[in-house]
C-alpha positions as CSV (number, residue, x, y, z in Angstrom):
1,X,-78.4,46.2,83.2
2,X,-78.7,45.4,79.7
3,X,-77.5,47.4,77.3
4,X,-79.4,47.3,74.0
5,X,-78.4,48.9,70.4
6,X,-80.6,49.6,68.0
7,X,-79.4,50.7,64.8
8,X,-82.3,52.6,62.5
9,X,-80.0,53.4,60.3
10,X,-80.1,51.5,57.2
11,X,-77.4,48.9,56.2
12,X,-74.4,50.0,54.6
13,X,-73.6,49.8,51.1
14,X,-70.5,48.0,49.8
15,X,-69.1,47.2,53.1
16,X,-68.6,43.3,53.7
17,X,-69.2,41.7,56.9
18,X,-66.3,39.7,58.7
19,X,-67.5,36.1,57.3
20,X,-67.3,37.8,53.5
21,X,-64.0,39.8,54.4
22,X,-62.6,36.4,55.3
23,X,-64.5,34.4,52.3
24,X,-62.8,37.1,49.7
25,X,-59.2,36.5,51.0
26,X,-59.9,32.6,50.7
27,X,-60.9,33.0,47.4
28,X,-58.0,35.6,46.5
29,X,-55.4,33.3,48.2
30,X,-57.0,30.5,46.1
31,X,-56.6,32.3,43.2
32,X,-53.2,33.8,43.7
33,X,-52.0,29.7,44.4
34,X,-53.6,29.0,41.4
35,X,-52.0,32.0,39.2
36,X,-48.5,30.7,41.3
37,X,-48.7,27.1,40.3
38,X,-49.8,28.2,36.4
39,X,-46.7,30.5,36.4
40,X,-44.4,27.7,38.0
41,X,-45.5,24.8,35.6
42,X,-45.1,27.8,32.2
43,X,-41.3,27.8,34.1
44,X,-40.7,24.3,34.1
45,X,-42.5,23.9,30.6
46,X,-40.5,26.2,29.1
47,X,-37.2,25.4,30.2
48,X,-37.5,21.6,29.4
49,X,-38.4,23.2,25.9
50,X,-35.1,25.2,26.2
51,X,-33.1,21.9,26.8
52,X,-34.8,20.0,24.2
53,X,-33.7,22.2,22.1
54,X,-30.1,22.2,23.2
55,X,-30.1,18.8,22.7
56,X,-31.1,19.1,19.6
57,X,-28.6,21.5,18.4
58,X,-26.4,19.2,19.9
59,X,-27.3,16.4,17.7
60,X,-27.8,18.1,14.9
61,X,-24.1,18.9,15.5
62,X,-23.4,15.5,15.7
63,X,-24.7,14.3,12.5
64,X,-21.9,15.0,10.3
65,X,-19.8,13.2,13.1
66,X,-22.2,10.1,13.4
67,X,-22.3,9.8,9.2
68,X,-17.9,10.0,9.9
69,X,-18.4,7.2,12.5
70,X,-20.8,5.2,10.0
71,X,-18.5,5.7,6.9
72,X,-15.5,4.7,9.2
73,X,-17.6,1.5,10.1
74,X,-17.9,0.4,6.9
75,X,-14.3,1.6,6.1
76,X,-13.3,-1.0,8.9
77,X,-15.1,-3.7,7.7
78,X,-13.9,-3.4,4.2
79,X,-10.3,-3.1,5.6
80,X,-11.1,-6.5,7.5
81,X,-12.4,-8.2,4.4
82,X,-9.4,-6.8,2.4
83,X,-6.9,-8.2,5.0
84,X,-8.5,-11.4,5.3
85,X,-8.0,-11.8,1.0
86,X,-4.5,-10.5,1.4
87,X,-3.9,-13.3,4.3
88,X,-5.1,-16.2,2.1
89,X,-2.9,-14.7,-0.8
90,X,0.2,-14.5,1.4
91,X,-0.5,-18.2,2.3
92,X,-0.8,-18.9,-1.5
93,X,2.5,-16.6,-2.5
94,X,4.1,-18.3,0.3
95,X,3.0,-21.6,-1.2
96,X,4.4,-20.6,-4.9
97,X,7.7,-19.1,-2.9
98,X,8.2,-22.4,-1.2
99,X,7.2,-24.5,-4.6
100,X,9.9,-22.0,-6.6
101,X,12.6,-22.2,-3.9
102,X,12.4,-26.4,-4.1
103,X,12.4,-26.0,-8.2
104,X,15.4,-24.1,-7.7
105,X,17.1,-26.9,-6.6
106,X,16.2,-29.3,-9.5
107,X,17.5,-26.7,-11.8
108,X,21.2,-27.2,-12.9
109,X,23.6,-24.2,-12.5
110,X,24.1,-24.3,-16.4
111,X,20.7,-24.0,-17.5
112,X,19.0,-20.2,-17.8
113,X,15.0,-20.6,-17.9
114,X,13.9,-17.5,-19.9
115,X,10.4,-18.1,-19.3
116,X,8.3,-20.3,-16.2
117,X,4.6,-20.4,-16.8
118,X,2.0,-21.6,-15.2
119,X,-1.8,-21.8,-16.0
120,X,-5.1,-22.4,-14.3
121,X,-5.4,-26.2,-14.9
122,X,-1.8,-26.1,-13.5
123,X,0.7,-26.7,-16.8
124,X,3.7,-25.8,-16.4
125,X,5.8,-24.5,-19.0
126,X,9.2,-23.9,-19.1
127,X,11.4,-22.0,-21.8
128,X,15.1,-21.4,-21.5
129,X,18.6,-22.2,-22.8
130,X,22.0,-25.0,-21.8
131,X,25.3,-24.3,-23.1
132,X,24.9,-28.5,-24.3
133,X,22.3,-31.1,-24.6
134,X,23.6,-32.9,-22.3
135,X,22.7,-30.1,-19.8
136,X,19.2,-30.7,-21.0
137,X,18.8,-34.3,-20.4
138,X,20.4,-33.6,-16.9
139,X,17.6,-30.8,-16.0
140,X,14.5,-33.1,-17.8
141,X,15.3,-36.0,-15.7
142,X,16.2,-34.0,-12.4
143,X,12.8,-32.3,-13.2
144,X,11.1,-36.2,-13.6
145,X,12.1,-37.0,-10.1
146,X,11.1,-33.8,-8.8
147,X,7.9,-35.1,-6.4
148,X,5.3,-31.7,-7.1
149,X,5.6,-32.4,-10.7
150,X,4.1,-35.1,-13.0
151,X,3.8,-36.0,-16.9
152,X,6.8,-34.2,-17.8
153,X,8.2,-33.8,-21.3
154,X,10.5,-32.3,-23.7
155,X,8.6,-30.2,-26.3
156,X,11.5,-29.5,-28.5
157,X,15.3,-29.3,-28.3
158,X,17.3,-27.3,-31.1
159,X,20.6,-26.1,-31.3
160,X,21.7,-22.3,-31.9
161,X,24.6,-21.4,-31.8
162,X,26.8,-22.4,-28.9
163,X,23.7,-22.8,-27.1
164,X,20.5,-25.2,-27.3
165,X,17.5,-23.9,-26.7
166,X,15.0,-26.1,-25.5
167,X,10.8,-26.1,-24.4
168,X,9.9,-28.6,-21.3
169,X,6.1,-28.9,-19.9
170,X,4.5,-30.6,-16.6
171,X,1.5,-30.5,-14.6
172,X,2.0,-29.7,-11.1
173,X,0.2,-32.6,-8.7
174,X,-2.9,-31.8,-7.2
175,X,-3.2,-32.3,-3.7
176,X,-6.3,-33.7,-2.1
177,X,-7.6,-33.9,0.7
């Protein structure tokens, strides 16, 4: 036997067969995934957003520290430039020490120098006093053989009293190289 059901009833309203039941939770899946993702990717959006601006709090906290850093930079490389000029002068105050310790020598143990000068074209001039003239002529001729110096000569010479007081120039030998 065959069994055979006939429905005269009309079709219901608002219910959804088994191929739309399973169509709408497709769709609603589909849409929750979709809602899911959106929600996941505002996350990650908005904590990279967060950490930029950390790190820019950061910096910004640095920039006093970074314009320290610069200004000690600079600092540093005026320090190097200064020692470098205070390293050639030591070798030229070492130079003068070295040229005054040999004219120490050439200077008799009687004669006071009240004045030593020196200028830029490299004249020497040298002031001072000797208890005779004899302790004069002893210091200008130890002074001619004295190798840095050239074209010396006695200024003046005049007597005071028990001293003689006395003016001798030179020009210091340039070196070339």
């Amino acid at each position: 036997m065959v069994r055979l059901d006939i429905n005269l009833l009309p079709p219901r309203k608002g219910v959804l067969t088994k191929e739309e039941r399973n169509l709408l939770f497709v769709l609603l899946f589909f849409v929750l995934l979709l809602v899911l993702v959106y929600i996941g990717l505002n996350t990650m959006v908005l904590f990279t957003q967060n950490q930029l601006n950390q790190v820019q709090s950061e910096l910004q906290a640095y920039a006093p520290l970074e314009k320290q850093i610069k200004n000690l930079e600079s600092l540093e490389s005026q320090l190097k430039n200064q020692e470098a000029y205070l390293g050639k002068l030591l070798a030229k105050l070492n130079n003068w020490y070295v040229f005054l310790s040999d004219f120490a020598r050439y200077v008799p143990t009687k004669v006071a120098l009240s004045s030593l000068s020196v200028d830029k074209e490299g004249k020497v001039l040298m002031k001072g006093v000797a208890p005779t003239i004899l302790d004069v002529s002893r210091f200008f001729f130890s002074l001619t053989k004295w190798q840095p110096l050239e074209s010396v000569s006695i200024n003046s010479v005049s007597p005071g009293e028990k001293i003689w007081n006395f003016e001798i120039s030179g020009t210091i030998k340039r070196v070339t190289p």
